[in-house]
C-alpha positions as CSV (number, residue, x, y, z in Angstrom):
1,X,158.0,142.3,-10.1
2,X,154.6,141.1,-9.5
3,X,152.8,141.0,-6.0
4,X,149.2,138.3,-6.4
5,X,147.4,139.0,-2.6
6,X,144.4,136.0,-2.4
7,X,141.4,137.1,-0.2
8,X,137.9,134.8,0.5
9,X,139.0,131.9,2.2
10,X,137.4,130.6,5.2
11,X,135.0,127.7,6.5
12,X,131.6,126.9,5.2
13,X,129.3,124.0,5.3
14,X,128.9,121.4,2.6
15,X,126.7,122.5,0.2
16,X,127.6,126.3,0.6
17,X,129.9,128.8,-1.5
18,X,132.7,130.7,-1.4
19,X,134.2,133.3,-3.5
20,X,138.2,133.8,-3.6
21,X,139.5,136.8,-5.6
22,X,143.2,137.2,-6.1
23,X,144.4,140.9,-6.7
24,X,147.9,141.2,-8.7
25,X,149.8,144.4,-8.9
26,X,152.9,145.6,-10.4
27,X,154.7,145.0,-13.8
28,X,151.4,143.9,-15.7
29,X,149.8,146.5,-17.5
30,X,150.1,145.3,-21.9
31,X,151.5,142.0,-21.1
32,X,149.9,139.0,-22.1
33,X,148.7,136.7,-18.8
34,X,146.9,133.2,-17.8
35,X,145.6,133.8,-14.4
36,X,144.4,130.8,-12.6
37,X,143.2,128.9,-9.3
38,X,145.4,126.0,-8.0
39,X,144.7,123.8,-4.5
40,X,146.8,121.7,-2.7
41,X,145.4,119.8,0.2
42,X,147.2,117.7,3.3
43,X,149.6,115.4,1.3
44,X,148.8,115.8,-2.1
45,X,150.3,117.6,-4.4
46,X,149.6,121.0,-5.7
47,X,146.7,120.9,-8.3
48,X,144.9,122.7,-11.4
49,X,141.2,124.4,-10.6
50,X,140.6,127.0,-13.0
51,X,142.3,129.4,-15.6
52,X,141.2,132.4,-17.4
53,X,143.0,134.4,-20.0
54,X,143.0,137.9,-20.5
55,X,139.9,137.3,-23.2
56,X,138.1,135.1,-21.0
57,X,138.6,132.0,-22.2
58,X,138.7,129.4,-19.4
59,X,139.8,125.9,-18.5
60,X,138.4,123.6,-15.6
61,X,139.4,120.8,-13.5
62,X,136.5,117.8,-14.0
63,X,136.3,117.8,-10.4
64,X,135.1,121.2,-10.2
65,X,132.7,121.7,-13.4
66,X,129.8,123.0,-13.1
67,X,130.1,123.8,-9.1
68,X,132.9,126.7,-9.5
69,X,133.1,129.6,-12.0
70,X,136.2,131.5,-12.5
71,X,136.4,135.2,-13.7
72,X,138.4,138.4,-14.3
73,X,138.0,142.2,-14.0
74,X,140.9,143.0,-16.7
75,X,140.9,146.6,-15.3
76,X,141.7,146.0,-12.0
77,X,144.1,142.6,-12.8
78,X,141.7,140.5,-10.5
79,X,140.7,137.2,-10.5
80,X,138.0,135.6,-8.9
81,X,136.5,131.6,-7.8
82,X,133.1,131.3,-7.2
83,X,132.6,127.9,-5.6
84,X,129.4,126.8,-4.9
85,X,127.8,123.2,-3.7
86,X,131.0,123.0,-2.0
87,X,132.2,119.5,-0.5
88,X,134.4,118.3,2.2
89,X,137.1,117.6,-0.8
90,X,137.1,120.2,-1.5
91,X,138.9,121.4,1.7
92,X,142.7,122.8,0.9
93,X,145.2,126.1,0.5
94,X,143.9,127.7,-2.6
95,X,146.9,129.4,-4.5
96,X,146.4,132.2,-7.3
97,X,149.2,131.8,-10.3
98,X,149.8,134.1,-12.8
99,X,151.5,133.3,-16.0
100,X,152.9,136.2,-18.5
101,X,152.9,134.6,-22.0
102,X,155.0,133.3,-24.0
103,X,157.9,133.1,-21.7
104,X,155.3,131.4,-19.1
105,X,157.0,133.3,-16.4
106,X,155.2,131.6,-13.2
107,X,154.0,134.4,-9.9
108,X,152.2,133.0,-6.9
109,X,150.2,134.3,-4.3
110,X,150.5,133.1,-0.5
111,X,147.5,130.8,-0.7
112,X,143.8,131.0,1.3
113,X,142.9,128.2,3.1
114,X,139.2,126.9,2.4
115,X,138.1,124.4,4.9
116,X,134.9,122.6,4.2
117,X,133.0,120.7,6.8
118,X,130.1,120.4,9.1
C-alpha cells in the first residue's frame, strides 16, 4: 500500500508563489512511477498540471507553462509544484497521483487547497 501526504497549500495574492510537495511512502522503493499534480476547482472536473517520471522527464498543462515547475527528490519519493505568477484561476484542491508503471496502478493524496485572490 502506498500513503501520498500533500503539504504547501494556502492563500496568496495574484502574482505570488506557492510551492506544494507531496511525500509518498510505503511499497515504492525499485518500482517504476509517474508522479504528478492534478487540480480540480468548484464544478469542474478534475484536471492535469504536471508529471514527472522517476528520470525527470516532465509534462505540462498549457495553462500552467512557464509559471509552475514540477520536481522530484527520487531519494525521499517527493514531489514538488513550484507555482509562481499565480492567478485567481488558478484557485482549486490540488491532488498528488502516483502512477506505478506498466500496470498504471493510480494512488492519490487528500488534496491541498490553493486559494488565489486579493
Amino acid at each position: 500500500q502506498v500513503q501520498l501526504v500533500e503539504s504547501g497549500g494556502g492563500l496568496v495574492q495574484p502574482g505570488g508563489s506557492l510551492r506544494l510537495s507531496c511525500a509518498a511512502s510505503g511499497s515504492i522503493v525499485r518500482r517504476n512511477n509517474v508522479m504528478g499534480w492534478y487540480r480540480q476547482a468548484p464544478g469542474r472536473e478534475r484536471e492535469l498540471v504536471a508529471l514527472i517520471s522517476v528520470g525527470g522527464s516532465t509534462n505540462y498543462a498549457d495553462s500552467v507553462k512557464g509559471r509552475f515547475t514540477i520536481s522530484r527528490d527520487n531519494a525521499k519519493n517527493t514531489v514538488f509544484l513550484q507555482m509562481n505568477s499565480l492567478k485567481p484561476e488558478d484557485t482549486a484542491l490540488y491532488y498528488c497521483k502516483l502512477t506505478f508503471l506498466p500496470n498504471y496502478t493510480d494512488y492519490w493524496g487528500q488534496g491541498t487547497q490553493v486559494t488565489v485572490s486579493s
